[in-house]
C-alpha positions as CSV (number, residue, x, y, z in Angstrom):
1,X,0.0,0.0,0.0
2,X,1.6,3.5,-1.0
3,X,1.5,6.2,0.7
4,X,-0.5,9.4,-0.3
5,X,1.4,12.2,-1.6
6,X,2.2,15.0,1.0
7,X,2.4,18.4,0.0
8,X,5.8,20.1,-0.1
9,X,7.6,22.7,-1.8
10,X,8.8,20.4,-4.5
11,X,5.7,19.0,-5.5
12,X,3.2,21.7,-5.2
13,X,1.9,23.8,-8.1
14,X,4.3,26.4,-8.5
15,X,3.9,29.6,-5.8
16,X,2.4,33.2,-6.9
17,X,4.9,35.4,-6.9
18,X,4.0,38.7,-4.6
19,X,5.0,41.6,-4.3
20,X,4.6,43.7,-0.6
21,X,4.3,47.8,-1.9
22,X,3.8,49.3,1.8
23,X,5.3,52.9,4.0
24,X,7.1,52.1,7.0
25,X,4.9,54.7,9.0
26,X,6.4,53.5,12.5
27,X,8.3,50.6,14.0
28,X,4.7,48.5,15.1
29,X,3.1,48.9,11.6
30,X,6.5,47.8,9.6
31,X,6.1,44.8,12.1
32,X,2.7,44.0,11.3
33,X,4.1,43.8,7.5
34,X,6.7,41.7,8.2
35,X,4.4,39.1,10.2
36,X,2.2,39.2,6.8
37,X,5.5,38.6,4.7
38,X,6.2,35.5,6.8
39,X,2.8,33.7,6.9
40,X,2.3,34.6,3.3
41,X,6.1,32.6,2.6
42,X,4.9,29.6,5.0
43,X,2.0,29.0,3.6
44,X,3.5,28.6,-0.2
45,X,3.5,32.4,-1.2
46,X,6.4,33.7,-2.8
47,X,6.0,37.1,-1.2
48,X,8.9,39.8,-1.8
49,X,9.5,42.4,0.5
50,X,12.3,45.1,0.5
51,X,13.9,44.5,4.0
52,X,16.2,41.2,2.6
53,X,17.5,43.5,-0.2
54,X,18.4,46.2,1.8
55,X,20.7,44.0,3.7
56,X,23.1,44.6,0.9
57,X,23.5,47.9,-2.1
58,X,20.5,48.5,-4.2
59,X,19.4,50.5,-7.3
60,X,16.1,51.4,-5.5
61,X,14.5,52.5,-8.4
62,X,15.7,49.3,-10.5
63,X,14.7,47.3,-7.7
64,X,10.9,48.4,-7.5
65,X,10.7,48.4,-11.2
66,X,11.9,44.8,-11.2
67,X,9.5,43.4,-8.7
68,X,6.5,45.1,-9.6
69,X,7.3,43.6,-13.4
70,X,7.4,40.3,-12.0
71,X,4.9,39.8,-9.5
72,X,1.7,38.0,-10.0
73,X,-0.2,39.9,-7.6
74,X,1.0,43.1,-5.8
75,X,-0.5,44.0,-2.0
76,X,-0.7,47.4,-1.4
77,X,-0.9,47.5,2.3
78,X,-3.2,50.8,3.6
79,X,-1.4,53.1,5.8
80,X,-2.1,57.2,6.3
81,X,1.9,57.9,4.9
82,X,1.2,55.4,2.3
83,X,-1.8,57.2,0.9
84,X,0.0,60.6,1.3
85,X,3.3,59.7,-0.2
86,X,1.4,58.0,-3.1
87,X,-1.0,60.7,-3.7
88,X,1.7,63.6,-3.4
89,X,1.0,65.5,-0.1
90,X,4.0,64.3,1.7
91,X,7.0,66.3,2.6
92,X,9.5,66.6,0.2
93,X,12.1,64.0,0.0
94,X,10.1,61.7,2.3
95,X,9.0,58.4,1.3
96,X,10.5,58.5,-2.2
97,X,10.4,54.5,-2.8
98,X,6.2,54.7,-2.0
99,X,5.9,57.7,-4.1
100,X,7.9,55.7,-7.2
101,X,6.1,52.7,-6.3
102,X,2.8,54.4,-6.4
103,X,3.7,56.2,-9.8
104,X,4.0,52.4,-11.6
105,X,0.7,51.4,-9.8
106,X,-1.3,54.3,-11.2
107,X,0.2,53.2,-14.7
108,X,-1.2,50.0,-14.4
109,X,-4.4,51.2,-13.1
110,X,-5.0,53.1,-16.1
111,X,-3.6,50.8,-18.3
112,X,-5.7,48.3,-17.8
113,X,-9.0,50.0,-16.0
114,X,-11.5,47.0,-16.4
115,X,-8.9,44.0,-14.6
116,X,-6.7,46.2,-12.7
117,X,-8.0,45.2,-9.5
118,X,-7.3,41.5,-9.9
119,X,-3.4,41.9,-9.8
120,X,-3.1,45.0,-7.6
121,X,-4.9,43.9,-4.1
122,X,-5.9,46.2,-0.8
123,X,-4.8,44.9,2.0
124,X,-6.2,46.5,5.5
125,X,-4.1,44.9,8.5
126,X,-5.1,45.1,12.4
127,X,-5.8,48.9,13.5
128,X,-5.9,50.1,10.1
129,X,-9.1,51.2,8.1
130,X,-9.4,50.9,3.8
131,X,-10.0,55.0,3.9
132,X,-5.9,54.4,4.1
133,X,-5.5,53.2,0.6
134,X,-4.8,55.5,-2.2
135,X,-7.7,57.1,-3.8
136,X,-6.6,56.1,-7.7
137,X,-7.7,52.8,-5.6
138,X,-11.2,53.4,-4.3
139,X,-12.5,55.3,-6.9
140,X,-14.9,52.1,-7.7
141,X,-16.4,49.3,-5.6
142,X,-13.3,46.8,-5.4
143,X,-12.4,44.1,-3.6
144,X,-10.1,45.2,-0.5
145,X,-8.7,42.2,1.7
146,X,-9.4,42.8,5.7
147,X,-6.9,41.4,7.7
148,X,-8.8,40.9,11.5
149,X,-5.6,39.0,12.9
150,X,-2.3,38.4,11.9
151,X,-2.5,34.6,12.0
152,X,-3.9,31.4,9.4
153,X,-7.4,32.2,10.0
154,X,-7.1,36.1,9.5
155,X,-5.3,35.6,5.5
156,X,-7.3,33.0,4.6
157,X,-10.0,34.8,1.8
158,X,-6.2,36.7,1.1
159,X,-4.2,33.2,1.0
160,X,-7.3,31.6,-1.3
161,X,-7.4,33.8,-3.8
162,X,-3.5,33.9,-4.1
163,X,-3.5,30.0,-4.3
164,X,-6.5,30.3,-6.1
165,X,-8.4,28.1,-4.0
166,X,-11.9,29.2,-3.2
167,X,-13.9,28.1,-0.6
168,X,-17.2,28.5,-2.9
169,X,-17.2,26.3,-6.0
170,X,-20.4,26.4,-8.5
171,X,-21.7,22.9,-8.7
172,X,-21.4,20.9,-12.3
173,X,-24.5,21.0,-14.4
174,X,-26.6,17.7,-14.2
175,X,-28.3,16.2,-17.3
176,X,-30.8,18.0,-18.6
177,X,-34.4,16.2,-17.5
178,X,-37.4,15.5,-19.5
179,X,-40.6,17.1,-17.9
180,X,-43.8,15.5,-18.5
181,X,-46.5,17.9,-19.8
182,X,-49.8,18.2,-18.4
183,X,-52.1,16.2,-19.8
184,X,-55.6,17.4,-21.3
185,X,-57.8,15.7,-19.0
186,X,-55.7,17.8,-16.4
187,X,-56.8,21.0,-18.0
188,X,-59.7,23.0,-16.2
189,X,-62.8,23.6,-17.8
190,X,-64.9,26.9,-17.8
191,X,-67.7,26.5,-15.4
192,X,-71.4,27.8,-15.9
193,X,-71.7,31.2,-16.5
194,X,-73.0,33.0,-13.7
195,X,-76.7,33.8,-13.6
196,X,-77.9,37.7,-14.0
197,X,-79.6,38.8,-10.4
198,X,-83.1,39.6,-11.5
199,X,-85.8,41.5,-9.4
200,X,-87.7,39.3,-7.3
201,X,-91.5,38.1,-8.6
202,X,-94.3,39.7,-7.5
203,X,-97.2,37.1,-6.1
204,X,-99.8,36.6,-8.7
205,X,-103.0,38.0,-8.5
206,X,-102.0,40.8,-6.4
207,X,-102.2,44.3,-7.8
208,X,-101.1,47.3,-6.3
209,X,-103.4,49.7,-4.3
210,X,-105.0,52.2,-6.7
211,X,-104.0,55.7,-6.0
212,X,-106.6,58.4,-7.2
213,X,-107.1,62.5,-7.4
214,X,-109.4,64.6,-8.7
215,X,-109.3,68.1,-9.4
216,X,-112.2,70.4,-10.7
217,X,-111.8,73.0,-13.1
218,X,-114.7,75.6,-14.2
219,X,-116.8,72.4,-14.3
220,X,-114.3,70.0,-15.7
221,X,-112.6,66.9,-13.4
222,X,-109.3,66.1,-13.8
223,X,-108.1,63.4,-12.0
224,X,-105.1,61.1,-12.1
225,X,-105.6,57.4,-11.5
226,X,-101.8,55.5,-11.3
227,X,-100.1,58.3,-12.8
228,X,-102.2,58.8,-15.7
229,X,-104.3,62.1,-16.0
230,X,-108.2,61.9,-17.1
231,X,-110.7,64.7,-18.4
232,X,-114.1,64.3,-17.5
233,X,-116.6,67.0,-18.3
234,X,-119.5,67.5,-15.7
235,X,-123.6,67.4,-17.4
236,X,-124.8,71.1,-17.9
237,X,-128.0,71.6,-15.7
238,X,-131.5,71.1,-17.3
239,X,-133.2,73.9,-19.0
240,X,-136.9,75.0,-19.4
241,X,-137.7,74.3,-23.4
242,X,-141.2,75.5,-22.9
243,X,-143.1,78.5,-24.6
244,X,-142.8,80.2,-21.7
245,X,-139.1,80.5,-22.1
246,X,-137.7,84.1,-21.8
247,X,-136.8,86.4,-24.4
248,X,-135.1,89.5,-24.5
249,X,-136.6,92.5,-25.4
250,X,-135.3,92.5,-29.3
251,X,-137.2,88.9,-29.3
252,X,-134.2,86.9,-29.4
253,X,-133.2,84.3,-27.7
């Protein structure tokens, strides 16, 4: 039975190269950067920093140039003399190397506006806030790497991507099923049409209570049975059609 294979140096997929770009604002945040450089290199990073090469003569200029070129990725570590030094507002002849640094950044930036952000990566350590990164930086919504602790735990989103080993993976897609359609018998069908409300009957054989008025007029009745108006004109009283009828005194009538 053989032995599985153990990870090592050797055998491992080759290791992103990284560059570090960072101020040294005071003693305890250069610290902080070196403890970053050092889990970064254990844990299969090949993270470059500048305190090695200053152990011996340098072209400082040459030497940025040169390890910015060949990173993979490059951390830009937020700092308040980092974001002044790379936006100009520092004193003069203070933080030179950030300022040069920051100059090639820039370049890239607007080089390459749409993917910049996926080689040149934030990085906010302990006690720091993202406000610290240069603006040509924020000026969209990108990705900026929180570091809570200076441990395994508190790189890992930063180590994944760098290994490029996400936690989240999208699932394969599965065959493509064959849905049954509904069959006609499952269709519905229209139900009755609903019935118009009609007034109720009235009861046969009953009729509604006559209502009557009568009005007289120089001899003739009007009246109004249900609505509707009747004339009615009353008998003239009898006369006397006798001889003895009266005359007039001309003889007529």
């Amino acid at each position: 039975m053989t032995e599985p294979d153990v990870p090592t140096a050797e055998n491992s997929p080759s290791a992103p190269r990284v560059f570090i770009s960072y101020a040294q604002d005071d003693d305890a945040h250069k610290e902080r950067v070196r403890c970053l450089w050092a889990l970064l290199r254990g844990n299969h990073v090949d993270a470059q920093i500048d305190g090695p090469a200053a152990e011996q003569p340098q072209d400082w200029p040459m030497w940025m140039t040169g390890q910015i070129r060949e990173a993979d990725y490059i951390l830009v570590i937020a700092s308040p003399a980092y974001r002044r030094r790379a936006e100009g507002e520092e004193e003069a002849g203070i933080g030179r190397g950030v300022a040069w640094e920051a100059r090639q950044l820039r370049a890239i930036v607007h080089r390459n506006p749409s993917d910049w952000h996926m080689r040149i990566l934030g990085v906010v350590l302990p006690g720091r806030s993202g406000d610290d990164l240069p603006s040509f930086m924020t000026g969209g919504a990108v990705t900026v790497y929180e570091v809570p602790s200076l441990d395994r735990p508190g790189i890992e989103g930063l180590l994944r991507y760098l290994l490029q080993q996400p936690f989240e993976t999208v699932p394969p897609l599965g065959p493509r099923p064959r849905l049954p359609a509904r069959s006609a018998s499952e269709h519905p069908s229209p139900g009755p049409a609903p019935e118009a409300a009609t007034a109720a009957p009235k009861p046969q054989g009953a009729a509604a209570p006559a209502q009557q008025s009568i009005t007289s007029y120089g001899g003739i009745a009007v009246g109004a049975l249900n609505g509707n108006v009747h004339f009615h004109q009353a008998p003239l009283p009898a006369t006397d059609t006798g001889t003895g009828a009266a005359e007039d005194e001309d003889g007529a009538r």
